[in-house]
PAFIKE-264337 format. One record per atom (N, C-alpha, C, CB): x, y, z; residue number from 0; atom name. Coordinates in Angstrom, 1 decimal, decimal comma, always signed. Glycine has a CB too. Example, Ala and Ser with C-alpha at 12.3 -4.5 7.8 and 13.67 -1.06 7.14 Angstrom:
<rs>
     east    north       up     k    a
    +13,2     -5,7     +7,8     0    N
    +12,3     -4,5     +7,8     0   CA
    +13,2     -3,3     +7,8     0    C
    +11,3     -4,5     +9,0     0   CB
    +12,8     -2,2     +7,1     1    N
    +13,7     -1,1     +7,1     1   CA
    +12,9     +0,0     +7,9     1    C
    +14,1     -0,6     +5,7     1   CB
</rs>
This chain:
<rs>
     east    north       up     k    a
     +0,8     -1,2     +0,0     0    N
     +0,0     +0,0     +0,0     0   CA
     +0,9     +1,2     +0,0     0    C
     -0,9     +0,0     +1,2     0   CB
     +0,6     +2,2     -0,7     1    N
     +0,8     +3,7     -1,1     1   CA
     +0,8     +4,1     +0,5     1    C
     -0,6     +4,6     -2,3     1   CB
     +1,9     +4,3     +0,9     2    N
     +2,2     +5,5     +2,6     2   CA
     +1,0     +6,5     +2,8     2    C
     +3,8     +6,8     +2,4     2   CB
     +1,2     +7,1     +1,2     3    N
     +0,5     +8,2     +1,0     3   CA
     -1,1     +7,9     +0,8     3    C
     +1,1     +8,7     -0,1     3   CB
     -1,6     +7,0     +0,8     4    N
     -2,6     +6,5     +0,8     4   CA
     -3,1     +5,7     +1,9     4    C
     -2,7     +6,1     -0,1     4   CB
     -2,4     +6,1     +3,0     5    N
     -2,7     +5,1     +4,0     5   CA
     -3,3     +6,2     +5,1     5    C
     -1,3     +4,1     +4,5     5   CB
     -4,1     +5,6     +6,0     6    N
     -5,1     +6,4     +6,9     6   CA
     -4,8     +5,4     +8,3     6    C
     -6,9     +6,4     +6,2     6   CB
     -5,2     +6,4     +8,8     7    N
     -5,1     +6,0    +10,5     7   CA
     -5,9     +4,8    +11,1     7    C
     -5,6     +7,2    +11,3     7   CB
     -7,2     +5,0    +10,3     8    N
     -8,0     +4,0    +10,8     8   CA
     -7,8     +2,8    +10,2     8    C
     -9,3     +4,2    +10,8     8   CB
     -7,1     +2,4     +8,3     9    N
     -6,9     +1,5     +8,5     9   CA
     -5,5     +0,5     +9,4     9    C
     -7,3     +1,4     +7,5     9   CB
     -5,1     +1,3    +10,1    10    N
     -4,0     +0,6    +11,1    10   CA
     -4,6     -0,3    +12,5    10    C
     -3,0     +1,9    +11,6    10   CB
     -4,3     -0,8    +12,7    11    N
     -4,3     -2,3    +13,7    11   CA
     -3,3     -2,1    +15,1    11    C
     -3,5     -3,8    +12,6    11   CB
     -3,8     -0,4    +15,4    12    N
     -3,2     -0,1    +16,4    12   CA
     -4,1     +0,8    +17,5    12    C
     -2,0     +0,5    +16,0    12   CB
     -3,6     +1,2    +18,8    13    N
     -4,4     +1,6    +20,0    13   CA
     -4,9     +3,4    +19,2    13    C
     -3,1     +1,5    +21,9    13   CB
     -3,5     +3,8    +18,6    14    N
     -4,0     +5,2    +18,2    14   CA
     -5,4     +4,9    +17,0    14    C
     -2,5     +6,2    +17,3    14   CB
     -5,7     +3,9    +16,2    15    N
     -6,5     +3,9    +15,0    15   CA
     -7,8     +3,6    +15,9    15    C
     -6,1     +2,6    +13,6    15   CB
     -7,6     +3,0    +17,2    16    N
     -9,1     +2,4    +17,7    16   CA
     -9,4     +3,9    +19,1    16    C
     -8,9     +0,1    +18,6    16   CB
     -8,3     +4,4    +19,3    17    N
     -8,8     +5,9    +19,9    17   CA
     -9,3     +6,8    +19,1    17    C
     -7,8     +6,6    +20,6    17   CB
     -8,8     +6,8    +17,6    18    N
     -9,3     +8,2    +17,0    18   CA
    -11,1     +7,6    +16,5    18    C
     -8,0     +8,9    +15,2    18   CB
    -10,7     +6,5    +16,5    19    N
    -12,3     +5,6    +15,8    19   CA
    -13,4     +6,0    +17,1    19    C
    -12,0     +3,2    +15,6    19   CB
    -12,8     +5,7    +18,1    20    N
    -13,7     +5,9    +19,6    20   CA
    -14,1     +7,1    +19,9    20    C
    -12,8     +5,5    +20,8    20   CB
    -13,3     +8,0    +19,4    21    N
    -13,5     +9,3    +19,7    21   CA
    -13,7    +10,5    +19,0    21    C
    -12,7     +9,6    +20,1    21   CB
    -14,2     +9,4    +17,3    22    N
    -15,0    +10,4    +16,2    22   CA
    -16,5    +10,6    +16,5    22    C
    -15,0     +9,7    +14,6    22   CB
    -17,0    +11,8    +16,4    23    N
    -17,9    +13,1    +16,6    23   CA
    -19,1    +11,4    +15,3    23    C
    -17,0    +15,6    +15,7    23   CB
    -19,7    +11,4    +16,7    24    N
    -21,4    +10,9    +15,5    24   CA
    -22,4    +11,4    +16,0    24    C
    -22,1     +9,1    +15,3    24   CB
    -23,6    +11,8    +14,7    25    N
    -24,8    +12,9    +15,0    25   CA
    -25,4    +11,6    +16,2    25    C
    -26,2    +13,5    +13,2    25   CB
    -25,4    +10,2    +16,0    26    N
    -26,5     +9,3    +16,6    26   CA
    -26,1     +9,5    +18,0    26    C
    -26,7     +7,6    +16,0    26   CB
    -25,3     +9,7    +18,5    27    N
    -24,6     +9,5    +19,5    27   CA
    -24,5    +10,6    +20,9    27    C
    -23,6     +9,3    +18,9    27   CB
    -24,2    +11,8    +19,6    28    N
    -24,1    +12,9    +20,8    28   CA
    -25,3    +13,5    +21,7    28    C
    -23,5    +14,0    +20,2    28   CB
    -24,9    +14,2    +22,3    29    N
    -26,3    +15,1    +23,0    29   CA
    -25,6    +16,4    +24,0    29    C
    -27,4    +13,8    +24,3    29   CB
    -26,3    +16,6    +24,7    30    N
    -26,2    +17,7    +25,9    30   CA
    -25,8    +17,1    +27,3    30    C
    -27,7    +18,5    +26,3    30   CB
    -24,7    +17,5    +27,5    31    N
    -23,9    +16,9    +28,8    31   CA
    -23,4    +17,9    +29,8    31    C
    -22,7    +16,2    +28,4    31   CB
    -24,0    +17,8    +31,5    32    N
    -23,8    +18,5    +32,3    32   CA
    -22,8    +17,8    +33,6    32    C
    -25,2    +19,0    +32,7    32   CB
    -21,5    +18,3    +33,2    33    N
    -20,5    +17,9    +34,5    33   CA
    -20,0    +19,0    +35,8    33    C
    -19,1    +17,4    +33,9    33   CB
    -20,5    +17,8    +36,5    34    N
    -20,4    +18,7    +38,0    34   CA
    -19,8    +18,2    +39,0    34    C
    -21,5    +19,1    +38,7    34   CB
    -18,6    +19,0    +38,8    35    N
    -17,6    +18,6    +39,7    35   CA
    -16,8    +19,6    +40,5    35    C
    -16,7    +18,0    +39,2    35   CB
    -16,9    +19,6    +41,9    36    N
    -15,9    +20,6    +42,0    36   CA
    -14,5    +21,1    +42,1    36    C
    -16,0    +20,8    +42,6    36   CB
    -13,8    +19,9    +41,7    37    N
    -12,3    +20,1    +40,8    37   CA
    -12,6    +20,5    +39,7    37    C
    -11,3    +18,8    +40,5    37   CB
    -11,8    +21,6    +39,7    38    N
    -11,6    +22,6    +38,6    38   CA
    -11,0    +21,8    +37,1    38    C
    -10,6    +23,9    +39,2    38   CB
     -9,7    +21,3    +37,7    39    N
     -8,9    +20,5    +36,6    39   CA
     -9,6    +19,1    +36,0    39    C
     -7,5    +20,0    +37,4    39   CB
    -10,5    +18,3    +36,6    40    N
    -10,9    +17,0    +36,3    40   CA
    -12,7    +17,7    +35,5    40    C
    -10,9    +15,7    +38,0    40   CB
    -13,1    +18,5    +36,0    41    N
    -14,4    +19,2    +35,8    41   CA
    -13,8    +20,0    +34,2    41    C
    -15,0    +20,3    +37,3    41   CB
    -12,8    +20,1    +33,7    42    N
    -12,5    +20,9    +32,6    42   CA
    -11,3    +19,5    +32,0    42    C
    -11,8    +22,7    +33,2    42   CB
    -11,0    +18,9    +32,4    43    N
    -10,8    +17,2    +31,6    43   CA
    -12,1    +16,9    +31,4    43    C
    -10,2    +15,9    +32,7    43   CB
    -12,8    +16,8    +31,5    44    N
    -14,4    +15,9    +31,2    44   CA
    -14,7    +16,7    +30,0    44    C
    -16,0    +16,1    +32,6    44   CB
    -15,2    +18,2    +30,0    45    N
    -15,3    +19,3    +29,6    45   CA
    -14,7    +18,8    +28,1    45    C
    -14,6    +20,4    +30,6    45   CB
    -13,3    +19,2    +28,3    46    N
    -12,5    +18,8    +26,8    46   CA
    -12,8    +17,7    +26,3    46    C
    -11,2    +18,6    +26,8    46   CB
    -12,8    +16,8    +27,5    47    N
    -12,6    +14,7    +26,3    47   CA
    -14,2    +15,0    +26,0    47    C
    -12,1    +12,3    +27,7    47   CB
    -15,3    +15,5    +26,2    48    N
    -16,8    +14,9    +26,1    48   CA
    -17,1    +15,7    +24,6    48    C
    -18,0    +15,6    +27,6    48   CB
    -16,6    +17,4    +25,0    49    N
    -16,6    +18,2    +23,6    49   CA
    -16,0    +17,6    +22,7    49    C
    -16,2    +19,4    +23,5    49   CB
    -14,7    +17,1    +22,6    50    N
    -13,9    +16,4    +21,7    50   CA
    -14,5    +15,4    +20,9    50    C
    -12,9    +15,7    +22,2    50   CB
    -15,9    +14,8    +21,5    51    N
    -16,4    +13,2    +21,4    51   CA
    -17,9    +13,9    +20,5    51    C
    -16,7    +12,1    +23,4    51   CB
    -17,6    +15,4    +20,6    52    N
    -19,3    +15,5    +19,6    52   CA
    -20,3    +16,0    +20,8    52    C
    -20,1    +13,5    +18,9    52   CB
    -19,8    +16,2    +21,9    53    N
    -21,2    +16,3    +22,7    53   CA
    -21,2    +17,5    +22,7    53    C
    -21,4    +15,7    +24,2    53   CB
    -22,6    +18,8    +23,5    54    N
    -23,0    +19,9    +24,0    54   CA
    -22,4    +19,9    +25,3    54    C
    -24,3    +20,1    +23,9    54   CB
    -21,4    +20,3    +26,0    55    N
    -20,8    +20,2    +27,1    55   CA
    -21,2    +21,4    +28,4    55    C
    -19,3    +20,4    +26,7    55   CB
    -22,2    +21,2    +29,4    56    N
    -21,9    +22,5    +29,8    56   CA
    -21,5    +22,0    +31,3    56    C
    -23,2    +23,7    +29,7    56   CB
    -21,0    +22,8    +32,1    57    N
    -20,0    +22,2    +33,2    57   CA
    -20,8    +23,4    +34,5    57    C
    -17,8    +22,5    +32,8    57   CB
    -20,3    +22,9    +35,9    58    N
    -21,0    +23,4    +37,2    58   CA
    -20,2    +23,2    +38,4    58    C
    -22,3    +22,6    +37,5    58   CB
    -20,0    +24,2    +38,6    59    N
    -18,7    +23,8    +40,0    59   CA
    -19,1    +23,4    +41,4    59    C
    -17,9    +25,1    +40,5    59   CB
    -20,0    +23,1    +41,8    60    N
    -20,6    +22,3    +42,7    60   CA
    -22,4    +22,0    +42,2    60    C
    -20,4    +23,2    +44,0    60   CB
    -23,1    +21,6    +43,9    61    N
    -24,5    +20,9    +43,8    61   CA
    -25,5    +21,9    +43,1    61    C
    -25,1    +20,5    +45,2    61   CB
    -25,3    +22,8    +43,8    62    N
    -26,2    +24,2    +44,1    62   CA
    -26,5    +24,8    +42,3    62    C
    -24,9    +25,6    +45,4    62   CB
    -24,8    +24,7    +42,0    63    N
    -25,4    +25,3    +40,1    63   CA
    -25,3    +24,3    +39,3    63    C
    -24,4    +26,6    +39,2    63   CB
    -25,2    +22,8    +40,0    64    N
    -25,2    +22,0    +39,2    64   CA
    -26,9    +21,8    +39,1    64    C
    -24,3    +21,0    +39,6    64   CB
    -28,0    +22,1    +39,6    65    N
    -29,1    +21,5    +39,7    65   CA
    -29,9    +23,1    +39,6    65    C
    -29,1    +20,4    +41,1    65   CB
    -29,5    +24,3    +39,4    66    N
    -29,7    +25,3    +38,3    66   CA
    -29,3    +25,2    +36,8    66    C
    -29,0    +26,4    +38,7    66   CB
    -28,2    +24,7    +37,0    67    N
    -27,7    +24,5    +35,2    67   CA
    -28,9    +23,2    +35,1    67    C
    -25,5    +23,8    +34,8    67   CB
    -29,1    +22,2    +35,5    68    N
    -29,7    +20,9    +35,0    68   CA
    -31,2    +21,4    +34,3    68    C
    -30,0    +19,7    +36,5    68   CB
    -31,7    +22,3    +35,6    69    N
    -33,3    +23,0    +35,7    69   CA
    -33,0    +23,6    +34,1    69    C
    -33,8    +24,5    +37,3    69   CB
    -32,2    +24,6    +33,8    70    N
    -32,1    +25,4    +33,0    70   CA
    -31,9    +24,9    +31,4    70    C
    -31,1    +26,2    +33,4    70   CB
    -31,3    +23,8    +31,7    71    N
    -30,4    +23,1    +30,5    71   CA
    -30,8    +22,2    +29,4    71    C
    -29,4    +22,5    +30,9    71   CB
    -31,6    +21,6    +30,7    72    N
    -31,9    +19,8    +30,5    72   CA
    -31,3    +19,3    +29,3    72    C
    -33,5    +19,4    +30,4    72   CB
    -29,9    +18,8    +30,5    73    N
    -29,0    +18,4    +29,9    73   CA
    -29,6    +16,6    +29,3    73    C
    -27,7    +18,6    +31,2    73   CB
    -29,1    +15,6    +28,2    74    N
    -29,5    +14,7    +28,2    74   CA
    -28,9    +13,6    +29,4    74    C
    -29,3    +14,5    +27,1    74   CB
    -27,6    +14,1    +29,7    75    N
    -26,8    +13,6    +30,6    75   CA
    -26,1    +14,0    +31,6    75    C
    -26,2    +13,3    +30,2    75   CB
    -26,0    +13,9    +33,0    76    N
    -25,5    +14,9    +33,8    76   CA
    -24,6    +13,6    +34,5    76    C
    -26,7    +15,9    +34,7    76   CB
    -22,9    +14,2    +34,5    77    N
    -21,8    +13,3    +35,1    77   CA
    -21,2    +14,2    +36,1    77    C
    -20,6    +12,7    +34,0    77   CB
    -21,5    +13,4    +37,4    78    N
    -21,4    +14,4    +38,6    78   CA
    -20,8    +13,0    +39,6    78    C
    -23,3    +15,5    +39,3    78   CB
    -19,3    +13,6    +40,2    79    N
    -18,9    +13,3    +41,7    79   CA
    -19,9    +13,1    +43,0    79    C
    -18,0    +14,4    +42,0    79   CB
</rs>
C-alpha cells in the first residue's frame, strides 16, 4: 500500500481504535452537564466529552449544578 494513501483507521493499532472511539457521530451525541468541584478533572471531562461530539456544559458544585440541570436539560448529567 501507497504510505501516501494510508489512513489511520486502517491501522491495527491503540491510536486507529482511539481516534475511531473518539469520532464526533450525530446518533450519539447530546447535551452533557458535569459537576464537579475540581476545577482540573471538571475541565478534563469538559475537553474529552466536547472532543467526542457532545454539547458540554459544566457546574462547580451541587447548588449550580441542579440550576444548570433546571435550565439546560442536559441529556446527561456526570457528577462526583
Amino acid at each position: 500500500a501507497d504510505a501516501a494513501a494510508l489512513d489511520v483507521a486502517d491501522l491495527d493499532s491503540p491510536l486507529a481504535h482511539a481516534a475511531e472511539a473518539t469520532a464526533p457521530s450525530d446518533a450519539l451525541t447530546g447535551r452533557v452537564l458535569v459537576v464537579d468541584d475540581n476545577a482540573d478533572l471538571r475541565d478534563y471531562m469538559r475537553r474529552l466529552l466536547a472532543a467526542a461530539g457532545h454539547d458540554v456544559s459544566v457546574a462547580a458544585d451541587g447548588r449550580a449544578g441542579l440550576d444548570a440541570a433546571f435550565a439546560l436539560h442536559p441529556d446527561v448529567i456526570v457528577s462526583d
